[in-house]
Every structure is written in C-alpha cells, then in structure tokens.
C-alpha positions as CSV (number, residue, x, y, z in Angstrom):
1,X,5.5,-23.4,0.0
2,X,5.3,-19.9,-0.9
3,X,2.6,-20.4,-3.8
4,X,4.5,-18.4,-6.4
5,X,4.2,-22.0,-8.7
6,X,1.7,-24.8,-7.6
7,X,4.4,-27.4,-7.2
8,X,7.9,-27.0,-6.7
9,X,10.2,-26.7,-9.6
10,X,13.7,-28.4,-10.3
11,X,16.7,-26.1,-10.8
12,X,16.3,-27.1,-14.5
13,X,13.1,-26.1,-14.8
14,X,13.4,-22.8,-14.5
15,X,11.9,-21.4,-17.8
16,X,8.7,-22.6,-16.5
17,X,8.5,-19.6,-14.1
18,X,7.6,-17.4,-17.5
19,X,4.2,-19.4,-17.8
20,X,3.5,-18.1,-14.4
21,X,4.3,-14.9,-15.0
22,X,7.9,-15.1,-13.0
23,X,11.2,-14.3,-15.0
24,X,14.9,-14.6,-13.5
25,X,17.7,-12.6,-14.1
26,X,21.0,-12.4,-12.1
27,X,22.2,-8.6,-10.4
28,X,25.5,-9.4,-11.0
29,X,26.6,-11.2,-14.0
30,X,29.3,-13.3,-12.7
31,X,28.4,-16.6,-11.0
32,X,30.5,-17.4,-7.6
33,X,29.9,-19.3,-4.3
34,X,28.0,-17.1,-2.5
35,X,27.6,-13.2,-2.6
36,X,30.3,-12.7,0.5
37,X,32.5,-13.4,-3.3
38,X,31.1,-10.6,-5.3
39,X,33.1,-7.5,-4.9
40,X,31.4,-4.0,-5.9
41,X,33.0,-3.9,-9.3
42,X,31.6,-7.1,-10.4
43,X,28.1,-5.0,-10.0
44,X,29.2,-2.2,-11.5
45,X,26.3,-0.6,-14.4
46,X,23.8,-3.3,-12.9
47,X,21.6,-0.6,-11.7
48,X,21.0,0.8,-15.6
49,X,20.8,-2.6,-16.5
50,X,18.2,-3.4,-14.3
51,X,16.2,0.2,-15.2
52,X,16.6,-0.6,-19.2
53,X,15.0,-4.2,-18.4
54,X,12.3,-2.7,-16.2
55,X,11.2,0.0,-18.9
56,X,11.3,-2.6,-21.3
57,X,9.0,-5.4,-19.7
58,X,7.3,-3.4,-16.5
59,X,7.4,-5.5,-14.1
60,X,5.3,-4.8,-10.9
61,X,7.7,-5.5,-8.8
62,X,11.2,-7.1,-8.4
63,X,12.5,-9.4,-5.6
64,X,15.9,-9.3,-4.6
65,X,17.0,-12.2,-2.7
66,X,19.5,-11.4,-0.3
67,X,20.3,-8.3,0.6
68,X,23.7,-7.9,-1.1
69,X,21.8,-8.3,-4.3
70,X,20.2,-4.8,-3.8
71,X,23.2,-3.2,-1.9
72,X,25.7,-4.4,-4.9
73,X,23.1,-2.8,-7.1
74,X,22.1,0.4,-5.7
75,X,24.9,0.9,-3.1
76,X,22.1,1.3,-0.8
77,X,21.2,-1.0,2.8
78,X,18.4,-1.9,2.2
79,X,15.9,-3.8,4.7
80,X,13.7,-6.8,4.3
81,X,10.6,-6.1,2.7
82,X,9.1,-3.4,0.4
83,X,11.8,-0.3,0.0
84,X,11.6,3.2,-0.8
85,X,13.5,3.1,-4.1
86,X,11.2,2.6,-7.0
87,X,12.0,1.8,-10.5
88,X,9.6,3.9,-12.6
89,X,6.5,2.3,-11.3
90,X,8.0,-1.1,-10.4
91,X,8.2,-1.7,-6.5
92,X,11.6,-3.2,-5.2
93,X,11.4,-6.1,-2.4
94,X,14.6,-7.5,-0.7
95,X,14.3,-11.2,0.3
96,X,16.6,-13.0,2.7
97,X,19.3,-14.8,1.0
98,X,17.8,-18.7,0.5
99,X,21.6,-20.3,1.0
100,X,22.2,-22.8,3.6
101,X,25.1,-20.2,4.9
102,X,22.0,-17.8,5.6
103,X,21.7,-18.8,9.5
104,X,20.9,-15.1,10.4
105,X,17.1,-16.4,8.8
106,X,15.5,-18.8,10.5
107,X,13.7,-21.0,7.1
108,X,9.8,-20.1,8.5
109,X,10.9,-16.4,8.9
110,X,12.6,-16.8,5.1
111,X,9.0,-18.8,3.9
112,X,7.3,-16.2,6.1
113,X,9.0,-12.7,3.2
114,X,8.5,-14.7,0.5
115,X,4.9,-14.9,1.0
116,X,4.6,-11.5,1.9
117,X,6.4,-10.9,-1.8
118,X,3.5,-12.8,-3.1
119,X,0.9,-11.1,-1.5
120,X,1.8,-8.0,-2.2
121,X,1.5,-8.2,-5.9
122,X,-2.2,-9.1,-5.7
123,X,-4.3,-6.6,-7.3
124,X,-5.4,-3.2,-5.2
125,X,-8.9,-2.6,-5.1
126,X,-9.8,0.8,-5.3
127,X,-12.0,3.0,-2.5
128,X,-13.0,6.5,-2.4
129,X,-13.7,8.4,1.0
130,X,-15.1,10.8,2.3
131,X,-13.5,14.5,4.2
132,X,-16.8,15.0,5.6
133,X,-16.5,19.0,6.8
134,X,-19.1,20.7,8.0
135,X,-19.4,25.2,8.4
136,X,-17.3,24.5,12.0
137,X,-13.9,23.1,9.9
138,X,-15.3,19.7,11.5
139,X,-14.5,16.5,10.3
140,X,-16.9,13.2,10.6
141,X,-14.7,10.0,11.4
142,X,-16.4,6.8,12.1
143,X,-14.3,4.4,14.8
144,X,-14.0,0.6,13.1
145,X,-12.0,-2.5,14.1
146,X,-8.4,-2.4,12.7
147,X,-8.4,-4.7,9.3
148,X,-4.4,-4.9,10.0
149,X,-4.1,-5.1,13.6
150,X,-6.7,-7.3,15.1
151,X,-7.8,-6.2,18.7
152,X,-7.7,-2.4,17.9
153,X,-9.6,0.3,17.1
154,X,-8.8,3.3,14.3
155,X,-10.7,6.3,13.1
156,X,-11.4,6.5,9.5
157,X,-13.5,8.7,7.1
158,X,-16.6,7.1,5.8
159,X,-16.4,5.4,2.1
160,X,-15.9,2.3,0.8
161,X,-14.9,0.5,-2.6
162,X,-15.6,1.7,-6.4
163,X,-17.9,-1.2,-8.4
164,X,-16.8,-1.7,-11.8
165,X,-17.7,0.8,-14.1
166,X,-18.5,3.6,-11.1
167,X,-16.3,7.0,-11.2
168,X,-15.4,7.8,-7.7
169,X,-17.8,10.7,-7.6
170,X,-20.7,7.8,-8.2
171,X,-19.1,5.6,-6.0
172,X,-18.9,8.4,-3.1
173,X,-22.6,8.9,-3.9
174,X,-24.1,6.1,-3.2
175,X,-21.6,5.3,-0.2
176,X,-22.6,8.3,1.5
177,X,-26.1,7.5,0.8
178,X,-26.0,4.7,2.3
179,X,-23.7,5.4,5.4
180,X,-24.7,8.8,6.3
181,X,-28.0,9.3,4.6
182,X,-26.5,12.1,2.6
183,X,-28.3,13.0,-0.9
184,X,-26.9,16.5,-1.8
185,X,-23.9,17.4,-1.5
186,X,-21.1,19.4,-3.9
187,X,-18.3,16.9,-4.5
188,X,-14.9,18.2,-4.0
189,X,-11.4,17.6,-5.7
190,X,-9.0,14.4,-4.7
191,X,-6.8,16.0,-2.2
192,X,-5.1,12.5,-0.8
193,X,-4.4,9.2,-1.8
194,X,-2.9,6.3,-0.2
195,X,-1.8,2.6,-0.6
196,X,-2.4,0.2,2.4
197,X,-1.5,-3.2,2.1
198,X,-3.7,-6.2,3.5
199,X,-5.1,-9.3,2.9
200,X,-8.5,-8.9,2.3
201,X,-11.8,-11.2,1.7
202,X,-12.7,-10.4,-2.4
203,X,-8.5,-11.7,-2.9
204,X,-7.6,-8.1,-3.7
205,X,-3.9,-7.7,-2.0
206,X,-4.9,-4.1,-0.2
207,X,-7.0,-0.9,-1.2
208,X,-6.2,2.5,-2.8
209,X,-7.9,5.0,-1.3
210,X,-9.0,8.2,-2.8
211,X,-9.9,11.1,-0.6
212,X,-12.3,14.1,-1.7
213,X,-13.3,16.9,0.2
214,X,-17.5,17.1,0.8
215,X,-18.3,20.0,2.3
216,X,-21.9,19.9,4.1
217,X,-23.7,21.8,7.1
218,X,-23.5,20.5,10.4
219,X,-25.8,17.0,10.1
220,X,-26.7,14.5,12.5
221,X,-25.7,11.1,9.8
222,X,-29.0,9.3,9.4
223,X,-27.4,6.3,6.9
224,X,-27.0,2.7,7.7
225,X,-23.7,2.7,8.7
226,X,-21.3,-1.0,8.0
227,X,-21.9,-2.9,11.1
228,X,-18.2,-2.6,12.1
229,X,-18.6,0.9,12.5
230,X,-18.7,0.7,16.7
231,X,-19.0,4.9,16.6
232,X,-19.4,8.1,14.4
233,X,-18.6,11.4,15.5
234,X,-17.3,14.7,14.3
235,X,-13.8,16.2,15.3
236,X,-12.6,20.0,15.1
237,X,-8.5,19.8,14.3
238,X,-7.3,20.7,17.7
239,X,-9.3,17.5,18.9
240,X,-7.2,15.8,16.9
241,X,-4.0,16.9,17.5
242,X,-4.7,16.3,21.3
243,X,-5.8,12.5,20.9
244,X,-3.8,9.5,21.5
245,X,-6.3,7.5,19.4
246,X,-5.2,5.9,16.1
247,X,-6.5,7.7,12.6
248,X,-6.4,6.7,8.8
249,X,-4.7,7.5,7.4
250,X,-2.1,8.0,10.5
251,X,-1.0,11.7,10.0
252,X,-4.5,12.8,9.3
253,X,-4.5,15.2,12.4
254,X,-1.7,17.5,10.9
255,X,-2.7,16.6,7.3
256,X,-6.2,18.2,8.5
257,X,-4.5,21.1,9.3
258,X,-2.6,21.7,6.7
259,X,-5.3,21.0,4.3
260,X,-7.7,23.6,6.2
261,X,-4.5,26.4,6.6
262,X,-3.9,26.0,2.9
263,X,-6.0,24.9,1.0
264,X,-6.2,22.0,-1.3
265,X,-3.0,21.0,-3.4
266,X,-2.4,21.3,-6.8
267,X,-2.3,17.5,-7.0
268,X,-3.6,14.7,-4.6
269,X,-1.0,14.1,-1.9
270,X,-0.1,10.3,-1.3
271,X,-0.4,10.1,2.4
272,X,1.1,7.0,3.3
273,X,-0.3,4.6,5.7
C-alpha cells in the first residue's frame, strides 16, 4: 500500500516494524475508543516525553496519525503534512487518523499522506549553485522546466549535484565548467541554503542546495548547458522585482537585494522553497 513494509502486517506483528527501521509508541498513554475520548490531561508531559525519546534514538522524522495526536501533544493545530515544529533535528508529519470514524478522509487521499511520509524520508542529495554576479550587480539565471510542477517554467542559478568525495567548491568547479565555460573564478562563501522536496530519478527524496557567491566580469557563458536549460540570461535586481516569472528559490528577487544592500550573512540563510 504505502510501502513502509513489503507486505502488510497483522496487528500482532507489530515488532516487526523495528527490522524495517519503524518503531511505535503511543502520544498519549492511555488506550480508549477513539481520540474524540482523550481529554488534554490524559496528554499532559507527552511533549517532554516525546523530546527525551527523540534525543535518545534520533529519529528523522515522526508521524503523527491523526491530528489530535499532535494537538494533544503540542497544544498546537497542526495541518496535514510536514509542520513547522521540529524536534532537535527530527521533522514532525501529521497523518489523517486511519479509523473507520475518519470520514472527513477519503481512504486514497489517507494512502495518498502516508506515501508522501514515506517519500519524504528518502535521502537528500546534495547540489551546490551558483550566484553568478558580474561588475553591473547582475545575476545569470538559466530558465528550466519545473521538476515539481510539470508544464511550467522557473528561473534557477546554474549548478548541479556534489559526486561523492567532491567539496562543493570542486563540485561548483567543474559544474561551471561545464555549463558556462568558466575556468577562473574566486569562490565565494555559502550565503543560502535550501531544502526542496521531490521525487527524483537517482531515488534521492529531494536536493539540498548550497548557494555561493562567484563574482565574475560581465561574460557571454560559452559551456554546454543541461539540455533542459530552454534560456540563460542575466538579471539586474530591479528586473526582478518587476517580473511575474517564477525564481528558485522563490524569494530570490528580495533575497538578491538584501544580499547586495548588505552584504553576506554571518551564516548561510535557509531560504525555503
């Protein structure tokens, strides 16, 4: 169903989720009915319960299923899907509730989170890119084909993924070399990073991108660029701010100007999505 196990398990079978690499543990320690029966007392210290578990084993990430689960613990509302809260560096997901009462759910929406849980424990792969800025405060953004949004376009710096063994400075190297023709060149500090979460071909479960300033002259790119790349051009800040086009990350026309107004930051910004 949801591929967490490669065959369904009986209710007695539980302990077999530790062999693939699953563990169970209740948010509330009393059993009843159905949550609509807990009341906020019986939750009461499961939140330091839960953080004295997750320091101990470090999970990557916990699944709460149902919602209540995660509003008992946290007195929070949580939504379905990935949240905010983070438990040291374990993510928190909220699943719908898998009880027969749970009508709100539709079963193929319910089969539809849990495989998104799934997925998004699958190993990042790692990228470094590229904030190509010439003597004019320009920036050189190469227009691809969407990887999460089939049918549309985005703008993103050029790079691409770290081999094994490569430190991004290498990495960046031999990218640029390749996709701009670039051979020297000062490389700059990590200014940015950013998770973004997607399926992709090598079975990684997204990329982590790392963003370093390379400042260069004003060149005309003479690489082999990836032949998804459908245009290359560069962009002065107020360009930016003035387009309606879609940019990676997405707040890179004000994180552009901020980063040119002041400077880069002590440490490398995560810049979301």
């Amino acid at each position: 169903m949801a591929g967490f196990t490669p065959r369904l398990l009986e209710p007695s079978e539980q302990n077999e989720l530790l062999a693939h690499g699953w563990g169970v543990t209740n948010a509330a320690p009393r059993t009843t009915p159905g949550s609509g029966d807990l009341r906020r007392a019986d939750f009461a210290g499961s939140a330091t319960r839960l953080a004295e578990l997750t320091a101990e084993l470090r999970p990557r990430a916990i699944g709460f299923v149902g919602k209540e689960a995660y509003r008992g613990t946290f007195a929070e509302r949580p939504v379905l899907g990935p949240q905010e809260r983070r438990l040291g560096g374990t993510a928190l997901f909220v699943l719908p509730s898998t009880s027969p009462a749970n009508a709100a759910v539709p079963w193929e929406e319910r089969l539809h989170w849990f495989r998104s849980f799934r997925e998004s424990l699958a190993a990042l792969r790692h990228a470094v890119r590229a904030l190509l800025l010439d003597e004019r405060r320009r920036i050189l953004l190469d227009l691809r084909p969407s990887v999460s949004t089939p049918g549309e376009t985005i703008w993103a710096t050029p790079g691409g993924g770290i081999e094994p063994g490569e430190s991004h400075e290498q990495a960046l190297r031999r990218e640029l070399l390749e996709e701009v023709g670039l051979r020297a060149f000062a490389f700059g500090p990590e200014v940015w990073w950013r998770e973004h979460r997607f399926p992709l071909a090598t079975g990684h479960g997204g990329q982590r991108e790392h963003f370093h300033v390379v400042d260069v002259e004003s060149i005309e790119p003479a690489g082999t660029p990836d032949l998804d790349v459908i245009e290359r051009r560069w962009w002065n800040a107020a360009e930016l701010a003035a387009s309606q086009e879609r940019f990676a990350p997405s707040r890179l026309p004000e994180l552009l100007a901020a980063l040119l107004r002041e400077g880069p930051p002590r440490e490398p910004l995560d810049v979301g999505v």
